[in-house]
N, C-alpha and C positions, 0 to 999 in steps of 0.2 A: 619320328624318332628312329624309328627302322634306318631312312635315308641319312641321317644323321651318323648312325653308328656304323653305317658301310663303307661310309664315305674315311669316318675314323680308321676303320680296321684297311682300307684301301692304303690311306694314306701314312700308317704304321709299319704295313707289312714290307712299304717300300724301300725302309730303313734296315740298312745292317747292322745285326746284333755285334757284330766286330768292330765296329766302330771305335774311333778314338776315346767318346765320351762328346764332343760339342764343344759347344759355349758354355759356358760359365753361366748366362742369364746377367739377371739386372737386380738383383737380389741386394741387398744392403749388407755390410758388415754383421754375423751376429742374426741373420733372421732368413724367412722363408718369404716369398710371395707367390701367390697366383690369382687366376681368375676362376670366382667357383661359381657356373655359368654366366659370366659375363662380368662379376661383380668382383672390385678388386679384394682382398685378402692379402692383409700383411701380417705377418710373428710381432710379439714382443721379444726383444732382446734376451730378456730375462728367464722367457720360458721355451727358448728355440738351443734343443743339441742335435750333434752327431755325435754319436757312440759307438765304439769298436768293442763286439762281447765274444765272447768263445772263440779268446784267444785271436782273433781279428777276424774270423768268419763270417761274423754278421754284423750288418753294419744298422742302427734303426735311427731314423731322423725325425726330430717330432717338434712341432712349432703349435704355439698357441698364442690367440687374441685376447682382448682385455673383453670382448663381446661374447666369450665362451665358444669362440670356433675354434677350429684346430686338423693338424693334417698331422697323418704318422703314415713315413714309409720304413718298410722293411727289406732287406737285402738278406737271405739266408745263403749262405757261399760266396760271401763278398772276395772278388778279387784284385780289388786296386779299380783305376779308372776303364771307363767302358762305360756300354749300354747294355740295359738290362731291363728285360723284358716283362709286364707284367700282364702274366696270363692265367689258362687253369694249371700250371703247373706249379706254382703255390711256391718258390724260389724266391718270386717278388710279390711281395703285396704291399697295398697301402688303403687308407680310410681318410674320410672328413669326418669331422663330426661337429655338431652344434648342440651346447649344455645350456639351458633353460635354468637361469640361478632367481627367475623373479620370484618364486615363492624358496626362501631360502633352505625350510624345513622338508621339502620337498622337491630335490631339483632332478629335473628330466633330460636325459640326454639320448640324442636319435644319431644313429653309425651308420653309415656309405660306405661301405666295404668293394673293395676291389681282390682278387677278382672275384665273379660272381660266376662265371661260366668259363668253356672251355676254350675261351677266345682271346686274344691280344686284345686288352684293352686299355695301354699305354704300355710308359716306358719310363724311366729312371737313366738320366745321362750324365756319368761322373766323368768331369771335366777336367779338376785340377785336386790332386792330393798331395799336404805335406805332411813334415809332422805335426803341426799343429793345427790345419785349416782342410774343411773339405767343400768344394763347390762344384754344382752343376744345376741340372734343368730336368722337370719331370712332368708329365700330363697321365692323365688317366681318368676315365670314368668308373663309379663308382654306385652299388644302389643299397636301399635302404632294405635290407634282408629281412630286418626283424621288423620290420613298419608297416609301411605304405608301400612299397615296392619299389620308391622312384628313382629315378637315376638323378647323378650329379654328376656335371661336364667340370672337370676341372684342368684350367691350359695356363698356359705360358707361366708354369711354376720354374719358380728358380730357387737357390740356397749356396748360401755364403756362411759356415760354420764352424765355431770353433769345435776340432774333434776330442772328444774325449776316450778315455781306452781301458776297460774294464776288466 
């Protein structure tokens, strides 16, 4: 795990935060994907926004499965496209989570919270904004704070979004 996460923070730190924002990704009209350690992860249509609040400041993207998974990132000082870092400096963050609906009366839900520490541990890369659509690509690991302690690797996310503006 160790050699894992140095190799991540290695290969993050080589990245300029000044960057254009990337690629776009391979994301679908309307939804999020990634891989949440290895495993794919796609949005439904239905339950995937981008939202501009406080006045356009922050920006929060949140996608969710018919399977009760789901990813929310946050942008606090959102400024148009770029790469944006998510570390301890609490600026960027984002979570997975997975909702447990088999006992309906009783349904459990366990959160992967990024960051965790005071370390780069991904990134958020906004590629293309208009007025109506926002897209790009984000990775980040993420642990289970209030659990079991475990980490979750999550890569090649991508988002294609209609924006909304609150």
């Amino acid at each position: 795990m160790f050699l894992v996460m140095t190799m991540l923070l290695i290969t993050l730190t080589g990245c300029s935060s000044d960057d254009d924002g990337g690629s776009s990704g391979g994301a679908a009209s309307g939804t999020i994907n990634a891989k949440i350690d290895g495993t794919n992860f796609t949005s439904m249509e239905i339950s995937s926004s981008a939202t501009l609040a406080n006045s356009g400041q922050n920006l929060v993207i949140i996608g969710s499965n018919s399977s009760g998974k789901a990813i929310t990132i946050t942008i606090i000082g959102y400024e148009g496209e770029g790469t944006y870092e998510i570390s301890g400096s609490m600026v960027s963050s984002a979570s997975y989570s997975e909702t447990d609906v088999s006992n309906p009366s009783n349904p459990t839900t366990e959160i992967w919270q990024s960051p965790y520490e005071d370390s780069l541990l991904g990134e958020i890369n906004i590629s293309e904004e208009t007025e109506n659509k926002i897209k790009g690509t984000f990775n980040f690991m993420c642990k289970n704070v209030n659990g079991d302690d475990s980490i979750k690797n999550i890569t090649e996310g991508s988002f294609d979004l209609d924006k909304q503006i609150t």
